[in-house]
Jmol script that loads the backbone (N, CA, C; Angstrom):
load data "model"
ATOM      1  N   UNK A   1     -33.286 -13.322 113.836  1.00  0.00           N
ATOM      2  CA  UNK A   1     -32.944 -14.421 114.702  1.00  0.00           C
ATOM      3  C   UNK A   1     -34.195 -15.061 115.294  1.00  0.00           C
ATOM      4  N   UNK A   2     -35.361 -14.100 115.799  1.00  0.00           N
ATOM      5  CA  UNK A   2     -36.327 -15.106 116.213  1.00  0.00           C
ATOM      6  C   UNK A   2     -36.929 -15.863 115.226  1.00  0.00           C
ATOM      7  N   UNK A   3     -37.432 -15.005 114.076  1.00  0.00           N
ATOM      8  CA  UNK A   3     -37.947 -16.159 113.253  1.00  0.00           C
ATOM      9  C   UNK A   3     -37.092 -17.256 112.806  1.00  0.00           C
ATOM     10  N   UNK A   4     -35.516 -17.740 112.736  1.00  0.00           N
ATOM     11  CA  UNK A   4     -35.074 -18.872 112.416  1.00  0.00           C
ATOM     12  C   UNK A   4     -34.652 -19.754 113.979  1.00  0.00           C
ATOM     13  N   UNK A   5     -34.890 -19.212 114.972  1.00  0.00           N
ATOM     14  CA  UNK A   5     -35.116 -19.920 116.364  1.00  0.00           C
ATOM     15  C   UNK A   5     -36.590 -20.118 116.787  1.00  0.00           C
ATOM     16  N   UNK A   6     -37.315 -19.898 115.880  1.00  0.00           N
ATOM     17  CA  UNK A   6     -38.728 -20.380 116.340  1.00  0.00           C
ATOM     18  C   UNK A   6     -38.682 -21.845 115.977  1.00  0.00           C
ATOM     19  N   UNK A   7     -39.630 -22.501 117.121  1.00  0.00           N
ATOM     20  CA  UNK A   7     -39.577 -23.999 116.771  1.00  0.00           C
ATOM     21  C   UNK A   7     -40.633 -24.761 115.810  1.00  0.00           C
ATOM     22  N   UNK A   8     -41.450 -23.799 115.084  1.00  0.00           N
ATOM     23  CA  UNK A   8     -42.344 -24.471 113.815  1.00  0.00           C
ATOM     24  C   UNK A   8     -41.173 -24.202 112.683  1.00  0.00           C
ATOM     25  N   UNK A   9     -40.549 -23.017 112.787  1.00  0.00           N
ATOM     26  CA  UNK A   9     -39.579 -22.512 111.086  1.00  0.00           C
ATOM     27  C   UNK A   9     -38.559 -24.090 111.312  1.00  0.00           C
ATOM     28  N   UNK A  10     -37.788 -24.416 112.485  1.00  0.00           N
ATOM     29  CA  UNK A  10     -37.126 -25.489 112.678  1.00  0.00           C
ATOM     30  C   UNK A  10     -37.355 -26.382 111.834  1.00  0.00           C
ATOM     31  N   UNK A  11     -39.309 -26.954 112.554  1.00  0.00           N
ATOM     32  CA  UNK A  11     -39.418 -28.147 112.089  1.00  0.00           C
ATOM     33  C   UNK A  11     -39.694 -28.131 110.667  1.00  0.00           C
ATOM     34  N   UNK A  12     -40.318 -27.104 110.133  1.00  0.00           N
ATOM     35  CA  UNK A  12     -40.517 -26.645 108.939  1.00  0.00           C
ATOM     36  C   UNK A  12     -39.510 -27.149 108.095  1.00  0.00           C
ATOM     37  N   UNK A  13     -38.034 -26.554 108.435  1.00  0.00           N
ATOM     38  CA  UNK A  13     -37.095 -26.147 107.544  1.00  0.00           C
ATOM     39  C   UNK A  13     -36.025 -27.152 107.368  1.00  0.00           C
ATOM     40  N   UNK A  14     -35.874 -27.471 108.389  1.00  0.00           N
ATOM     41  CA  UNK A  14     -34.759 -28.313 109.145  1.00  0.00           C
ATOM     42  C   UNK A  14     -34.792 -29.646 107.744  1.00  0.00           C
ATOM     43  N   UNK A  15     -35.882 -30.304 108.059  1.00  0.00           N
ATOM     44  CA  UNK A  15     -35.236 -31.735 107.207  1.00  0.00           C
ATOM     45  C   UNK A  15     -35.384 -31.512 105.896  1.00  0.00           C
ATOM     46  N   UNK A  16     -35.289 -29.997 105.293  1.00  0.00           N
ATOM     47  CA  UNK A  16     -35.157 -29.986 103.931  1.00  0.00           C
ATOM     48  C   UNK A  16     -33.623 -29.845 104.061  1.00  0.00           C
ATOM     49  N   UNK A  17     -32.864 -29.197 104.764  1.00  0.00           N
ATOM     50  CA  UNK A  17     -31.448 -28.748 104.638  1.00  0.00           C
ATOM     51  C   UNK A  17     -30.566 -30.297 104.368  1.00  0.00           C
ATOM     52  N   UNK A  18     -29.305 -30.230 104.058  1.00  0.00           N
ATOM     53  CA  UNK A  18     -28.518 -31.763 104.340  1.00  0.00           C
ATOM     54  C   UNK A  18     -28.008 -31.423 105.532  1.00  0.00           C
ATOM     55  N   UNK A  19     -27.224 -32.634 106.248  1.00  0.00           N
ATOM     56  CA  UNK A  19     -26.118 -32.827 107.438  1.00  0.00           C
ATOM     57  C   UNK A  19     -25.719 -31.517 107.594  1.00  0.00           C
ATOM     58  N   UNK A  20     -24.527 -31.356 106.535  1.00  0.00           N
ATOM     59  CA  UNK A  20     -23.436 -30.161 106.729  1.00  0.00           C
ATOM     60  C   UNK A  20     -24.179 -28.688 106.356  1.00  0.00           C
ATOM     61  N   UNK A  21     -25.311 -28.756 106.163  1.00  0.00           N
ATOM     62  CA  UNK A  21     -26.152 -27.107 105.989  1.00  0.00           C
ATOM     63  C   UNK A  21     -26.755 -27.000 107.213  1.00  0.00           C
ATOM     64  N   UNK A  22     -27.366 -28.154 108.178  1.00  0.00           N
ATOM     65  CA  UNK A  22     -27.601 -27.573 108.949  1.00  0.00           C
ATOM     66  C   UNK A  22     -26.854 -27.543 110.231  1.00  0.00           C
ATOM     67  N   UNK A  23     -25.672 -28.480 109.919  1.00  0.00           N
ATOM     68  CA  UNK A  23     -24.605 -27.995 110.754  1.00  0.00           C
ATOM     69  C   UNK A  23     -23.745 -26.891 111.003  1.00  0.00           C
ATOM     70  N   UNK A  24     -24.120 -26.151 109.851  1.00  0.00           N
ATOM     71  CA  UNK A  24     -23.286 -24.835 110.041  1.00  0.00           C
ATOM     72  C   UNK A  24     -23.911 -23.756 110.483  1.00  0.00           C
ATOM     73  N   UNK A  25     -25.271 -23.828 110.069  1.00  0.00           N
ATOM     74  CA  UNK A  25     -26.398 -22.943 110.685  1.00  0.00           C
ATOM     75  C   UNK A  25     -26.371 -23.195 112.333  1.00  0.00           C
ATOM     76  N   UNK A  26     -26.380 -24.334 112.672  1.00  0.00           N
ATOM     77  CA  UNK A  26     -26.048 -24.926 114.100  1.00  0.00           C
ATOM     78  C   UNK A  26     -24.821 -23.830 114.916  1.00  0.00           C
ATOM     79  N   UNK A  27     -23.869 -24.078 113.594  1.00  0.00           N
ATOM     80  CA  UNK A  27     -22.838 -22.832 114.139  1.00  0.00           C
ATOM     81  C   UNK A  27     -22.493 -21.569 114.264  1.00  0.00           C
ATOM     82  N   UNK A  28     -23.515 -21.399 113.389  1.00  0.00           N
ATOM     83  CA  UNK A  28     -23.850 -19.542 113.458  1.00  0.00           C
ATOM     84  C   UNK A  28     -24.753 -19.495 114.668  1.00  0.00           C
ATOM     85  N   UNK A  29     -25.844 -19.988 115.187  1.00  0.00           N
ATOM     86  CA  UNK A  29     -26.945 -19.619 116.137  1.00  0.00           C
ATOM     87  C   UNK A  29     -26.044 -20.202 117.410  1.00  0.00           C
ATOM     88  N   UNK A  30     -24.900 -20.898 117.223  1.00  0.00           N
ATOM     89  CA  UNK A  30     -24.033 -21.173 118.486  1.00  0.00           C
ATOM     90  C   UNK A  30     -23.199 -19.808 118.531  1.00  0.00           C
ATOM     91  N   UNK A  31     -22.471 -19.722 117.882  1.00  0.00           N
ATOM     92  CA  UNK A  31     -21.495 -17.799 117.779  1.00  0.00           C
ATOM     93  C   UNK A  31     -22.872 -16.766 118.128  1.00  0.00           C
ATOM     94  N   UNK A  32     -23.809 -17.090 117.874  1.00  0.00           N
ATOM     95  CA  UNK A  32     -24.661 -15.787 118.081  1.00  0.00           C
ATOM     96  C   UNK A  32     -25.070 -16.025 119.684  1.00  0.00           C
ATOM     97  N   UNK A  33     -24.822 -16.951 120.231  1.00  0.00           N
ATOM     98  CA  UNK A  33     -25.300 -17.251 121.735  1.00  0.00           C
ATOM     99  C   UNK A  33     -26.650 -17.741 122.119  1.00  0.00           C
ATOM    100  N   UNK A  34     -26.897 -18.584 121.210  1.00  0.00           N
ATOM    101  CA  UNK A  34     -28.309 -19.316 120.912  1.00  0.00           C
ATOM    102  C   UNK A  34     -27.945 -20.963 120.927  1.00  0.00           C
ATOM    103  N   UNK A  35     -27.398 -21.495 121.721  1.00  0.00           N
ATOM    104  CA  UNK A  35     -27.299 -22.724 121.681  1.00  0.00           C
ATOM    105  C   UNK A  35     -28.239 -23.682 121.648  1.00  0.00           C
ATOM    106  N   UNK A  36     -29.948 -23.146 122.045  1.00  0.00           N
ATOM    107  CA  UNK A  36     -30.927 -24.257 122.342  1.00  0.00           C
ATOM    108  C   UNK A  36     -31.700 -23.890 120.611  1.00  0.00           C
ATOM    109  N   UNK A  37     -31.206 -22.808 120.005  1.00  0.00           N
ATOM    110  CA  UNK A  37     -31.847 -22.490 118.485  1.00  0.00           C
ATOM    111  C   UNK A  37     -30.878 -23.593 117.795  1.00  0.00           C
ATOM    112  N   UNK A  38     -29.792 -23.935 118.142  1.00  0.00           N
ATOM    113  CA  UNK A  38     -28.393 -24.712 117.367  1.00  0.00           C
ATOM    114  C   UNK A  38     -29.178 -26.381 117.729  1.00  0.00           C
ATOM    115  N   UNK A  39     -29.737 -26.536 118.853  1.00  0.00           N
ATOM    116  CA  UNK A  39     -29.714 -28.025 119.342  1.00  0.00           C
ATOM    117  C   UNK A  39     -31.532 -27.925 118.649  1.00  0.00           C
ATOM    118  N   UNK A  40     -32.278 -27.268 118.469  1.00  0.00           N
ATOM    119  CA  UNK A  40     -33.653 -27.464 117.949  1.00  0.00           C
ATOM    120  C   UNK A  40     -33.267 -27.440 116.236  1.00  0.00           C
ATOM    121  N   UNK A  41     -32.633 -26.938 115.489  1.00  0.00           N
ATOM    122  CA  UNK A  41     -32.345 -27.276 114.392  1.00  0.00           C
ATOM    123  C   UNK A  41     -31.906 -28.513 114.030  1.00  0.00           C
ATOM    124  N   UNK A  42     -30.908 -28.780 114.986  1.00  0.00           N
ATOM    125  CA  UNK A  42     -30.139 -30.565 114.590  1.00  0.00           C
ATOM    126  C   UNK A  42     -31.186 -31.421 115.062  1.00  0.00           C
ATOM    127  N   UNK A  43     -31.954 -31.212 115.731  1.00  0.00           N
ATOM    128  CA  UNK A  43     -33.031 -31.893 116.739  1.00  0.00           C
ATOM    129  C   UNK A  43     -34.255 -32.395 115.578  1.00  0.00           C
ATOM    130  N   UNK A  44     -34.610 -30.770 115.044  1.00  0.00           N
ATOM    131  CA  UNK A  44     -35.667 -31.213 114.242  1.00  0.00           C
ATOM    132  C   UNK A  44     -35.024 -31.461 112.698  1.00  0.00           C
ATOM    133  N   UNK A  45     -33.614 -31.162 112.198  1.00  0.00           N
ATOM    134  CA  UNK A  45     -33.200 -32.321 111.090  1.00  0.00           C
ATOM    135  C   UNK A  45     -32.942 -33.265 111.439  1.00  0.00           C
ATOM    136  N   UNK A  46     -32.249 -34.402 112.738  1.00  0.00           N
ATOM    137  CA  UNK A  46     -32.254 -35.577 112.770  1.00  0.00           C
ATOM    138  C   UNK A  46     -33.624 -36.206 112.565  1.00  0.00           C
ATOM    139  N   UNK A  47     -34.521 -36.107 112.718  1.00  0.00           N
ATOM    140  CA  UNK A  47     -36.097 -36.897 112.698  1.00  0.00           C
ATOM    141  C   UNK A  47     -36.128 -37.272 111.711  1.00  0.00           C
ATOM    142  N   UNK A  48     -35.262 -36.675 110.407  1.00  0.00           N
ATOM    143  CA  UNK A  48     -35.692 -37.305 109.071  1.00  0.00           C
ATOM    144  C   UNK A  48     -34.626 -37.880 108.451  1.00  0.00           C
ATOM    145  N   UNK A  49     -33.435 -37.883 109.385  1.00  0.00           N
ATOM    146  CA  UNK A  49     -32.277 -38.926 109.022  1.00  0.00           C
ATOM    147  C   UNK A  49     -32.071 -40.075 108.593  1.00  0.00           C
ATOM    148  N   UNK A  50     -31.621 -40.663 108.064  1.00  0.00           N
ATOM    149  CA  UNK A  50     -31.759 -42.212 107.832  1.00  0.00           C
ATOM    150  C   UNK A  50     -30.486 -42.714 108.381  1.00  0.00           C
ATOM    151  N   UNK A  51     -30.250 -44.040 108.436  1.00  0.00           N
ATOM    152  CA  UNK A  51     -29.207 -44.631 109.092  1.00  0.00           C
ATOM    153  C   UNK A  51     -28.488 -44.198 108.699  1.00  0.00           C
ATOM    154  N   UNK A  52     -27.763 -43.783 107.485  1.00  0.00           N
ATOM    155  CA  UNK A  52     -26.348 -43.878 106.913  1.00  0.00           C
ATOM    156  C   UNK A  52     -26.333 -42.367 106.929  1.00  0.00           C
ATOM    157  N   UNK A  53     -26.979 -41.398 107.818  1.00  0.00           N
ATOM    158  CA  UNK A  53     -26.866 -40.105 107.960  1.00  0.00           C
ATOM    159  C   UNK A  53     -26.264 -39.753 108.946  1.00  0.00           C
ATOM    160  N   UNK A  54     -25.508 -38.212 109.332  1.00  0.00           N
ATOM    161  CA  UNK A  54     -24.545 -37.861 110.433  1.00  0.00           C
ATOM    162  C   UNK A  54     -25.492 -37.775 111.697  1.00  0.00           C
ATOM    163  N   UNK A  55     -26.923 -37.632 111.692  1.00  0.00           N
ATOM    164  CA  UNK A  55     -27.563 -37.065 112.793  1.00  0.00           C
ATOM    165  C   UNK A  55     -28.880 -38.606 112.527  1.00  0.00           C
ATOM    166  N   UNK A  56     -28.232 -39.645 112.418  1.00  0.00           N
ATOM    167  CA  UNK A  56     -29.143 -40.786 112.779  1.00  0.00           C
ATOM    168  C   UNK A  56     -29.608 -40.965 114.027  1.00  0.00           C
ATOM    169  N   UNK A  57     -28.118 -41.265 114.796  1.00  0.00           N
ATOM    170  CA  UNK A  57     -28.196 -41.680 116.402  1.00  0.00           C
ATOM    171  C   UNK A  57     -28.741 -40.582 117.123  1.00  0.00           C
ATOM    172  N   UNK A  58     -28.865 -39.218 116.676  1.00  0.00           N
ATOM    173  CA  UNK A  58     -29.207 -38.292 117.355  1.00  0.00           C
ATOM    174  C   UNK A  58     -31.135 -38.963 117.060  1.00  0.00           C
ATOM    175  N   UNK A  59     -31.525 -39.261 115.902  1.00  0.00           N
ATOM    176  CA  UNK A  59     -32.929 -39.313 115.591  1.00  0.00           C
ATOM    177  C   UNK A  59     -33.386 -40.432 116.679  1.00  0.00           C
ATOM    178  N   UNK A  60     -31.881 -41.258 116.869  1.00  0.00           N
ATOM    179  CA  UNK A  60     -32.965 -42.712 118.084  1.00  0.00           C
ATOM    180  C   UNK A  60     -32.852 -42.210 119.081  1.00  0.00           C
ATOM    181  N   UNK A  61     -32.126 -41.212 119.646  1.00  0.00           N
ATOM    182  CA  UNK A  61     -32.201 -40.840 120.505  1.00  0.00           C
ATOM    183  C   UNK A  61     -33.446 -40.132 121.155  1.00  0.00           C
ATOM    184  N   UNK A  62     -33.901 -39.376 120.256  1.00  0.00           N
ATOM    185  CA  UNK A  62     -35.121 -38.309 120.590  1.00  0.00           C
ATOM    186  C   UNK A  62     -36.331 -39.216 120.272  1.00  0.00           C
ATOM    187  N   UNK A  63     -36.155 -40.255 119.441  1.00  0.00           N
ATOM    188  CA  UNK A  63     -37.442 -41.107 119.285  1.00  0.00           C
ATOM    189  C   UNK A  63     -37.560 -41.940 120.850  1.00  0.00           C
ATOM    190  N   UNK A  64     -36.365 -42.527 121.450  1.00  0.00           N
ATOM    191  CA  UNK A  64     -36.703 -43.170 122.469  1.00  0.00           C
ATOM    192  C   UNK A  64     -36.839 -42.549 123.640  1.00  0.00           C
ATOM    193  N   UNK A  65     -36.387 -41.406 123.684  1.00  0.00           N
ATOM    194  CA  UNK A  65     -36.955 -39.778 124.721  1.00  0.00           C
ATOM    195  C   UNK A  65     -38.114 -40.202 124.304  1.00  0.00           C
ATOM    196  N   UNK A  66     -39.234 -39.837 123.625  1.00  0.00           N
ATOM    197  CA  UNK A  66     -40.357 -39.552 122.827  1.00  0.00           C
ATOM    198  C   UNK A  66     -41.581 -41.051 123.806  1.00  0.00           C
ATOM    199  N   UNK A  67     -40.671 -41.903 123.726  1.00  0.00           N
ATOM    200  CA  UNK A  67     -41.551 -43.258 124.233  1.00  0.00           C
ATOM    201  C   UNK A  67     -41.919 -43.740 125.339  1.00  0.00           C
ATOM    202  N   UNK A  68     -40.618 -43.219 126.224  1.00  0.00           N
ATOM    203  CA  UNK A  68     -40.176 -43.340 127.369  1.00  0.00           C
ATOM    204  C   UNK A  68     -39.831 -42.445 128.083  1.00  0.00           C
TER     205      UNK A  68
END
end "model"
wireframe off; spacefill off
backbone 0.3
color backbone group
């Protein structure tokens, strides 16, 4: 568990997975009681989302956190 809640394996790993792979991983580290390992996975796969992806709005979101 720590090494797939560390936040380099995340950014590492994350935008190779699709939407629904790392949504389910999202849901295992949520059942395991790791909710901020569940929100750094979707966190660091939205960054490489594109519009017509499930975790787009999540990517403008953290880009305009990021600016402002």
């Amino acid at each position: 568990m720590a090494v797939l809640g560390n936040v380099q394996t995340a950014h590492d790993a994350a935008p190779r997975l699709t939407c629904s792979e790392v949504e389910a991983l999202a849901l295992i580290f949520r059942a395991l009681g790791s909710p901020e390992a569940a929100a750094r996975w979707i966190d660091a796969h939205a960054l490489d989302d594109e519009v017509d992806e499930l975790h787009y709005e999540r990517r403008v979101e953290l880009e305009l956190r990021s600016v402002g």
